[in-house]
N, C-alpha and C positions, 0 to 999 in steps of 0.2 A: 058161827056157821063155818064151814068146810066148803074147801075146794071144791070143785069137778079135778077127777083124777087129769092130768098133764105128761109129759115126756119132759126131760130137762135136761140140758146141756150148757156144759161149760168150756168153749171154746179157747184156744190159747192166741186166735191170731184173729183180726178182723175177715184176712178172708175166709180162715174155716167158719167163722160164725155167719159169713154169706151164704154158705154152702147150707147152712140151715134153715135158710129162713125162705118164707110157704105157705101157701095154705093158712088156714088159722095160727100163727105163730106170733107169739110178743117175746119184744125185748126187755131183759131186766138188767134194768143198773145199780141204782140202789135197793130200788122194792118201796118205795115211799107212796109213788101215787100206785101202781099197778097193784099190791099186794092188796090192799085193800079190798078193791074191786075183783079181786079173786076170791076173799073172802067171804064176801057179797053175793056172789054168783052174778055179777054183773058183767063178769068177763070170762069167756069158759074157752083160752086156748087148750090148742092142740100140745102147743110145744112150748117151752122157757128156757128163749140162748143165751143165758148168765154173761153178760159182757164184761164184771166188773171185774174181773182180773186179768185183763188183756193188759199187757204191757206198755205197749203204745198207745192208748187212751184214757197211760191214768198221769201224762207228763203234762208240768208248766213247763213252759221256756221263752226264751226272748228270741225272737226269729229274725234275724236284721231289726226292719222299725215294726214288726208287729210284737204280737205276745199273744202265744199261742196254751189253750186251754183244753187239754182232753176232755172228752166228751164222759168218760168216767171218772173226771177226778171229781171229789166230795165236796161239798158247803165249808168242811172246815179244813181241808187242805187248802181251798183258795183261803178263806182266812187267816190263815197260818204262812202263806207261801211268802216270801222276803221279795221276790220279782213282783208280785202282786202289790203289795206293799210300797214299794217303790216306786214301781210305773202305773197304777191303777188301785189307790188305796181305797178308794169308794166300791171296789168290789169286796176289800177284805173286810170292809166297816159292813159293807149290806148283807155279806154270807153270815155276822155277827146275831144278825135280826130273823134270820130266817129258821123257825119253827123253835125246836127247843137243841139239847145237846145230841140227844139219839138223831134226830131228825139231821143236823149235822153235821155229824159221823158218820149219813151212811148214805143220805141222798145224795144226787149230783146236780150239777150244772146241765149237762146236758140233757138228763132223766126229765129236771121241770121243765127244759125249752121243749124236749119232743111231747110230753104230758100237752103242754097250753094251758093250764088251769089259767085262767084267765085274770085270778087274782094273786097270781105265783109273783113273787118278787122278782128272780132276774131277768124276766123276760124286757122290766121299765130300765132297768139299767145296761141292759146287753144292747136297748136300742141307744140311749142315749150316750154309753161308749162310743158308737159307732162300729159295732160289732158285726162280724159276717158266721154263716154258720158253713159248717163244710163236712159234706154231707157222699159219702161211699157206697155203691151199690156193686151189682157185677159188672156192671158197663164203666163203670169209673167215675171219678171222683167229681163234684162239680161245687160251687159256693154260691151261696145264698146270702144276700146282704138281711140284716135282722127286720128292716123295713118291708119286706117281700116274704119272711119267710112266718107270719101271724097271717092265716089266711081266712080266719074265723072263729068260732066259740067249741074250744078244744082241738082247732082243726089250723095246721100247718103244710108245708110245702115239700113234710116227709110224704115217698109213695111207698107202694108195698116194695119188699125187697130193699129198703132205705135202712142205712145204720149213719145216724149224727155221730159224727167221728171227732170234733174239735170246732172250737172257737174260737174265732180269732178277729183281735181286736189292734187297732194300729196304737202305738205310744205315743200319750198326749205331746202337743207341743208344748214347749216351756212354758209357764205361764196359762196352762189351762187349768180349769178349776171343773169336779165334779162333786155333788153329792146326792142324796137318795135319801126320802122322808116318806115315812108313810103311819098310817092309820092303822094299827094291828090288833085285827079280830080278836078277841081273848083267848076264846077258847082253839084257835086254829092256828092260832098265829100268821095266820096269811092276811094279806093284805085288805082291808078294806077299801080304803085309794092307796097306791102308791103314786109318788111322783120324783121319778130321774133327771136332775138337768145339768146341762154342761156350758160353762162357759168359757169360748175360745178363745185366742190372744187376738183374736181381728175382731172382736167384740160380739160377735154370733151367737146363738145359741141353738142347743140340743136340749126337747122337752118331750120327756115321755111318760105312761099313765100308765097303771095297771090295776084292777079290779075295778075301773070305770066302766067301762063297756065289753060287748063281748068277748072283744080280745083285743093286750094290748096296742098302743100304736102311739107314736110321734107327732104332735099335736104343732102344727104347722104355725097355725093362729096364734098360739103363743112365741111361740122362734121369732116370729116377723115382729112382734110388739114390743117389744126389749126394749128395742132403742139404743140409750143412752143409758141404761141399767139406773138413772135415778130412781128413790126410791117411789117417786108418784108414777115414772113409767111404769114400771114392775106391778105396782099396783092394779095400773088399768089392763097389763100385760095379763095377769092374774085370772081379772074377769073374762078373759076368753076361753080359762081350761073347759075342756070340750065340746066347745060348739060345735054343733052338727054330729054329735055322738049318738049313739042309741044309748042311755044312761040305764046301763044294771039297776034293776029293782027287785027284792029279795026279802026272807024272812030278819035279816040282817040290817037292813037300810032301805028306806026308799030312793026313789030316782032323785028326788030333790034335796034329799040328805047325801048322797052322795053327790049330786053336784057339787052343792056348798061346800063337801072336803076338798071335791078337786082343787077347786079356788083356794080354801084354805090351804092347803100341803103345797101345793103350785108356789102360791106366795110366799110360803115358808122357805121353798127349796130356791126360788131366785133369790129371796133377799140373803140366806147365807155364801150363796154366791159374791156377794159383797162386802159381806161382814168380814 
């Protein structure tokens, strides 16, 4: 199927691409989730303001103690990136898993956080970084911690006239441990559960989900059951992945099959936390 005809624009500066944006207008970055939906006629803008060759949105860097992520840079630029690698390798390892080679080479990090598909991978690991998003309009700039900025099923804390301009995630302390486990749909490669967790040097923990419910989130009930990281804690830790969720049921998994993975992947991702 074919397009609705469109207008398209490819801006060189964040703010000329504000100056564009209106009315029926979408933003493209890679074209992974949007083009589709164009294809479809699911989605019939007016206008397409091509972001992904803006300069400044396609840089890593080390910012003082954060590490700062354009909001156009690709799946496999963060996999490839050496600062990634170093200060946040559970990004370079989880952009490894996500979709196929084309997929990327062209999609972005910021593209699936503004998307939500709700079984997108970075969304479980951007929270369980401790990621913020930061986020440009005409009035000016403001950040969004990753825990606030999932505000339902496909639906975020972007408004109209919003461009996700960067990521940005603070540098583990010594001695943190992350990794990212998930269950991949065959034909999609998207997550059926994911599960993000991070283990702190004060013994803490960050635990996060995605393709479980509507939209991802940080599962509290498990962070607090930790404990002592023995292996029987974790275990009982395990059994609390998503209570009180609305548990996605689909032509894919039922509610109670996807439960079962959360617990499963959950478990998986705290005990290598250990190992």
């Amino acid at each position: 199927m074919i397009s609705y005809p469109f207008d398209y624009v490819r801006p060189e500066s964040v703010e000329e691409a504000l100056e564009h944006l209106g009315g029926d207008t979408k933003i493209l970055a890679g074209g992974h989730s949007l083009l589709p939906t164009l294809k479809l006629r699911l989605s019939a803008p007016d206008k397409l303001v091509d972001i992904a060759r803006i300069a400044s949105l396609k840089k890593i860097k080390k910012d003082g103690d954060e590490i700062v992520i354009g909001g156009a840079v690709t799946h496999r630029e963060i996999m490839d990136s050496e600062i990634i690698q170093k200060h946040l390798p559970v990004l370079s390892e989880g952009a490894a898993v996500i979709g196929d080679p084309m997929i990327r080479y062209k999609g972005t990090m910021g593209g699936s956080l503004a998307h939500a598909d709700p079984s997108a991978d970075w969304s479980a690991m951007v929270l369980a970084a401790g990621g913020e998003i930061v986020i440009q309009s005409k009035k000016g700039k403001r950040t969004v911690p990753a825990t606030e900025f999932f505000t339902g099923f496909y639906s975020t804390a972007l408004k109209d006239g919003d461009i996700l301009i960067e990521i940005r995630f603070p540098v583990p302390e010594e001695g943190t441990k992350m990794t990212y486990q998930k269950f991949t749909q065959p034909a999609s490669r998207f997550a059926l559960v994911g599960c993000a967790a991070a283990r702190l040097p004060d013994g803490s923990a960050r635990v996060a989900f995605t393709g479980v419910a509507d939209a991802p989130f940080r599962d509290k009930g498990v962070e607090e059951a930790v404990g002592d990281w023995s292996e029987a804690t974790l275990e009982a830790a395990a059994q609390k992945a998503a209570e009180g969720q609305n548990i996605n049921a689909d032509h894919y998994a039922s509610e109670e099959y996807r439960l079962h993975l959360a617990k499963v992947y959950c478990k998986r991702a705290l005990l290598q936390l250990v190992n």
